[in-house]
Backbone as CSV, one residue per row, in Angstrom:
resi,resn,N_x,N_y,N_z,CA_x,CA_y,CA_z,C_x,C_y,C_z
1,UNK,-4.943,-26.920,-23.043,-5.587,-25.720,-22.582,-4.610,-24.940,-21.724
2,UNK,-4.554,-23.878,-21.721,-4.072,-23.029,-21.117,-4.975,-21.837,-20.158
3,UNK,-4.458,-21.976,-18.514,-5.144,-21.424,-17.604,-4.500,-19.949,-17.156
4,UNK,-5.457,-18.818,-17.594,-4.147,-17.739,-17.031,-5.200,-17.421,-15.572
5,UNK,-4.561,-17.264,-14.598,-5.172,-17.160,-13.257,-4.941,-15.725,-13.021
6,UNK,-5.624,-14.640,-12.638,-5.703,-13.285,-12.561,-6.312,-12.665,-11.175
7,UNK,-5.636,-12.106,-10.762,-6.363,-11.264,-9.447,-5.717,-10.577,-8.704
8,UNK,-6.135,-10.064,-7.366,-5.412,-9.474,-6.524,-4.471,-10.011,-5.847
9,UNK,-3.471,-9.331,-5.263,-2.176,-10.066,-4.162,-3.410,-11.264,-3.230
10,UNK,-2.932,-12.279,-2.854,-3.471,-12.983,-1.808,-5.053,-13.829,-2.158
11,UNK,-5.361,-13.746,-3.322,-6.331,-14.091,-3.591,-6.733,-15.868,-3.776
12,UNK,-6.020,-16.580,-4.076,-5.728,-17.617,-4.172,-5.410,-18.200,-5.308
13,UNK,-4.378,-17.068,-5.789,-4.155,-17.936,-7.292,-2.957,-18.670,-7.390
14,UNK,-1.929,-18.775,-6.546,-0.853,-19.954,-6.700,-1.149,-20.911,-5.892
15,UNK,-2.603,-21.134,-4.617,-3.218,-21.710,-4.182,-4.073,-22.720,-5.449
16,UNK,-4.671,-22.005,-6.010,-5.482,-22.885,-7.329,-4.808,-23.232,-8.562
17,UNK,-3.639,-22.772,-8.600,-2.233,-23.258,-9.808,-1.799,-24.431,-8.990
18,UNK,-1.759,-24.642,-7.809,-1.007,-25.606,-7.191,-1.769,-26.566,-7.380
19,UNK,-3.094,-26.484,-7.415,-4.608,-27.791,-7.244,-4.123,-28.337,-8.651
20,UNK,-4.502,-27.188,-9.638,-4.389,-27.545,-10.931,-3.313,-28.625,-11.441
21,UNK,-2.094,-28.062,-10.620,-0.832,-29.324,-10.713,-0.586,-30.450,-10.322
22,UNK,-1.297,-30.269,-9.241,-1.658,-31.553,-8.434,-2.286,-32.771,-8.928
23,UNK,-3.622,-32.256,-8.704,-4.642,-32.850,-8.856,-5.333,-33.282,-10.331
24,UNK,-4.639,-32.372,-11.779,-4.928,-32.146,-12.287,-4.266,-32.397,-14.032
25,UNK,-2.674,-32.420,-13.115,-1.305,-32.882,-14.268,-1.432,-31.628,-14.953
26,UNK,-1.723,-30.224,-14.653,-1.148,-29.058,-15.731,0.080,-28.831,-15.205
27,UNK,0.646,-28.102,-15.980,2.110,-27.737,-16.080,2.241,-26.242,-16.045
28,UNK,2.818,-26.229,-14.372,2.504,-24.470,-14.012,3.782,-23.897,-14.936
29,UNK,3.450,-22.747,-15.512,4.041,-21.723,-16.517,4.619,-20.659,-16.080
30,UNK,6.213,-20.106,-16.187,6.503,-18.984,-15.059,6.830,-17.622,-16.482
31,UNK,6.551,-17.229,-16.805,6.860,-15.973,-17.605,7.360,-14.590,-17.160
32,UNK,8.541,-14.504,-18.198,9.087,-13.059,-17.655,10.644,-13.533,-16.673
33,UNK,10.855,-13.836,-16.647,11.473,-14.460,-15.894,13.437,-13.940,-16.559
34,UNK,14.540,-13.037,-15.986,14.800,-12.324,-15.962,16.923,-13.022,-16.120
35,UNK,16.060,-14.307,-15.444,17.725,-15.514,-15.902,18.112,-15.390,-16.273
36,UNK,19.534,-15.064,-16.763,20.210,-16.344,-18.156,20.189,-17.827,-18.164
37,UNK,19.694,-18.164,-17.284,19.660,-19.841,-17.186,18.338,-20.211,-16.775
38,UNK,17.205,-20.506,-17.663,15.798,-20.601,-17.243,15.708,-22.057,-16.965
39,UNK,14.844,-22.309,-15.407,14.260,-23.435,-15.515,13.259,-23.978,-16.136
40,UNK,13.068,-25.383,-16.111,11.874,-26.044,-16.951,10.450,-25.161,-16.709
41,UNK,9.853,-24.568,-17.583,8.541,-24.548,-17.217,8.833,-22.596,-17.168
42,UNK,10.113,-22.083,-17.534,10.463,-20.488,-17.358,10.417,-19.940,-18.846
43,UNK,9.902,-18.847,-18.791,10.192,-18.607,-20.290,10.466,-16.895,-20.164
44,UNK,11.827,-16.388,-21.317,11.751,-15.020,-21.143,10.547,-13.845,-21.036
45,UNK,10.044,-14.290,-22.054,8.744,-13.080,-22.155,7.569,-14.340,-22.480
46,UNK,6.402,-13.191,-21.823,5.188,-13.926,-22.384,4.730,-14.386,-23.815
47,UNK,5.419,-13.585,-24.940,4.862,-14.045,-26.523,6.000,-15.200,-26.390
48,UNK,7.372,-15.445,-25.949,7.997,-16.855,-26.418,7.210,-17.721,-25.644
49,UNK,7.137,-17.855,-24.396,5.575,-19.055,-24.132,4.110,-18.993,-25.240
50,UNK,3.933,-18.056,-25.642,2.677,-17.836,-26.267,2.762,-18.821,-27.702
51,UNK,3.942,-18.454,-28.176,4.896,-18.966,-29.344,4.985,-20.938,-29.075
52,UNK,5.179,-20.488,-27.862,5.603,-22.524,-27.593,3.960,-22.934,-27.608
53,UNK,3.442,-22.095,-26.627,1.668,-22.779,-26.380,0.623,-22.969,-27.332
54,UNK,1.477,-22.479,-28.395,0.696,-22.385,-29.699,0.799,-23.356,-30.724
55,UNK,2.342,-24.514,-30.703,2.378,-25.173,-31.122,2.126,-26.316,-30.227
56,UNK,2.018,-26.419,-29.357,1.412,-27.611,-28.135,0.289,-27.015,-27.624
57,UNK,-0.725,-27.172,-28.317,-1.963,-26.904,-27.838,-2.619,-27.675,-27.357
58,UNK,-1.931,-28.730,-27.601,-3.123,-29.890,-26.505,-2.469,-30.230,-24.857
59,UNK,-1.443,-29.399,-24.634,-1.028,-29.557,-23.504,-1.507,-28.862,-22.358
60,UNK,-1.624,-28.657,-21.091,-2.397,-28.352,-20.002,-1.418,-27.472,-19.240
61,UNK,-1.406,-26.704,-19.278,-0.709,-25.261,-19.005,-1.608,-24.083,-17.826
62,UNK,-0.713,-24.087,-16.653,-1.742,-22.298,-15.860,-0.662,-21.412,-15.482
63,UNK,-0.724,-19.990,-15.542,-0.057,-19.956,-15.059,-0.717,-18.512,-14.288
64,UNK,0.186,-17.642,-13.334,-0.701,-16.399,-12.697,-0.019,-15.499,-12.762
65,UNK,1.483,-15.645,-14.430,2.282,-14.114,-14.217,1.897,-13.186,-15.448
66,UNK,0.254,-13.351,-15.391,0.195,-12.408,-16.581,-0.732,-11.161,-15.777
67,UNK,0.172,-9.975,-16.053,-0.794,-8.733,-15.463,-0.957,-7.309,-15.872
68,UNK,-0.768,-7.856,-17.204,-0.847,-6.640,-17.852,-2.108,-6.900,-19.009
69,UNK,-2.961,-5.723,-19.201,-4.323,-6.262,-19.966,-3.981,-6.184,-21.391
70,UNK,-3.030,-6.073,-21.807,-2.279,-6.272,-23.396,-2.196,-7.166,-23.769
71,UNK,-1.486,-7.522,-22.921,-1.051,-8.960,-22.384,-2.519,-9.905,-22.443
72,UNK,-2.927,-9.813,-21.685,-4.139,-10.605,-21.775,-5.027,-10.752,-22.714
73,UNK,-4.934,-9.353,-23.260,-5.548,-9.466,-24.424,-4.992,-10.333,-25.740
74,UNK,-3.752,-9.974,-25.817,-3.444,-10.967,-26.677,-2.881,-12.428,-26.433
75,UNK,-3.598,-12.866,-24.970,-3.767,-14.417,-25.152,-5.217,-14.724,-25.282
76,UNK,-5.950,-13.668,-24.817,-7.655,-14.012,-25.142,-8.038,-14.840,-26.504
77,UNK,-6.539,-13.898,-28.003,-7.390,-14.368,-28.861,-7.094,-15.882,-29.309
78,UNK,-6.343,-16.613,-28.429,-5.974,-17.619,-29.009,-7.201,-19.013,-28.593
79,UNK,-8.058,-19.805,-29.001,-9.238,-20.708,-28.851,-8.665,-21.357,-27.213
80,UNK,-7.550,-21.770,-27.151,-7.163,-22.667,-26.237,-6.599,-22.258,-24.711
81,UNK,-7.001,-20.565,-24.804,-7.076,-20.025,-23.504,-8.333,-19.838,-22.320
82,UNK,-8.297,-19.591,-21.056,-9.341,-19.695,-20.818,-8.181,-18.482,-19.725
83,UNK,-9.123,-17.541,-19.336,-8.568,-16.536,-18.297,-9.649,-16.449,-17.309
84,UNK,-9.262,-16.679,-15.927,-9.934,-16.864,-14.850,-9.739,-15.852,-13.919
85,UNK,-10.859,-15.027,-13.357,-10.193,-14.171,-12.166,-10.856,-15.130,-10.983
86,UNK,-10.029,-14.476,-9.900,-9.586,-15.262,-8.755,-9.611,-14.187,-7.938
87,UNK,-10.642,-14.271,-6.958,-10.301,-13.576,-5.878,-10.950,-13.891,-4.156
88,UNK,-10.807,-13.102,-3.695,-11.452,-13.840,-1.502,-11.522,-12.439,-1.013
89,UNK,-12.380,-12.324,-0.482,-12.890,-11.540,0.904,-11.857,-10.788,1.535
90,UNK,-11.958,-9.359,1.495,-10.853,-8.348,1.678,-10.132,-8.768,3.033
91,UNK,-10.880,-9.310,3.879,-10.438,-9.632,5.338,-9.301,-11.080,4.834
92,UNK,-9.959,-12.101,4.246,-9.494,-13.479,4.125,-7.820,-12.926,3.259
93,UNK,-8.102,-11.877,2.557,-6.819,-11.675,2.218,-5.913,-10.999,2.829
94,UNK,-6.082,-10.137,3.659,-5.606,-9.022,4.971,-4.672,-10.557,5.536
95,UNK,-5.440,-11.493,6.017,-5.030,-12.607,7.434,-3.728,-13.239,6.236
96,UNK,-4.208,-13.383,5.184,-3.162,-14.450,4.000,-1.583,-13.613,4.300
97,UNK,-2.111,-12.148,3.504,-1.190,-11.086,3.969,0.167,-11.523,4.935
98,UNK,-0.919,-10.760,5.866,-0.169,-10.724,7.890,0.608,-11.780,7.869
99,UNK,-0.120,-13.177,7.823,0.564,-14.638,8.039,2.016,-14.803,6.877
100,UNK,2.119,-14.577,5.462,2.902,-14.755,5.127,4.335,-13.974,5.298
């Protein structure tokens, strides 16, 4: 399965990618990513992950760099996605903000 985590700045979505990894054994997903030398788990554009996630579909995948609704749309149509929005209390995100 594959988790795309969606929301505003500060909301808690590399907070709930982190649970997911944890707690959970998915394998956080970084897309877009701009290297010539990608690390494990980096992929240039979102369709070459889309491309890999498609032939490992039984693997456990989240990730939170998708933000464009094209984009999203064309991982919606695949069975083994699930897209989650994610978000907290305009204040709870203001303090996340400030603090970081």
């Amino acid at each position: 399965m594959l988790i795309c985590l969606v929301g505003p700045p500060q909301a808690g979505k590399n907070s709930l990618a982190d649970h997911l990894v944890a707690q959970h054994g998915y394998e956080r997903v970084h897309l877009g990513s701009s290297s010539p030398h990608l690390e494990p788990g980096s992929y240039a554009s979102s369709s070459d992950f889309l491309d890999h996630a498609t032939r490992t579909w039984r693997r456990n995948y989240v990730t939170t760099d998708l933000i464009s609704k094209a984009k999203l749309v064309e991982f919606a149509k695949r069975p083994f996605v699930a897209i989650v929005a994610v978000d907290a209390p305009l204040g709870t995100r203001f303090k996340r903000a400030v603090a970081a």
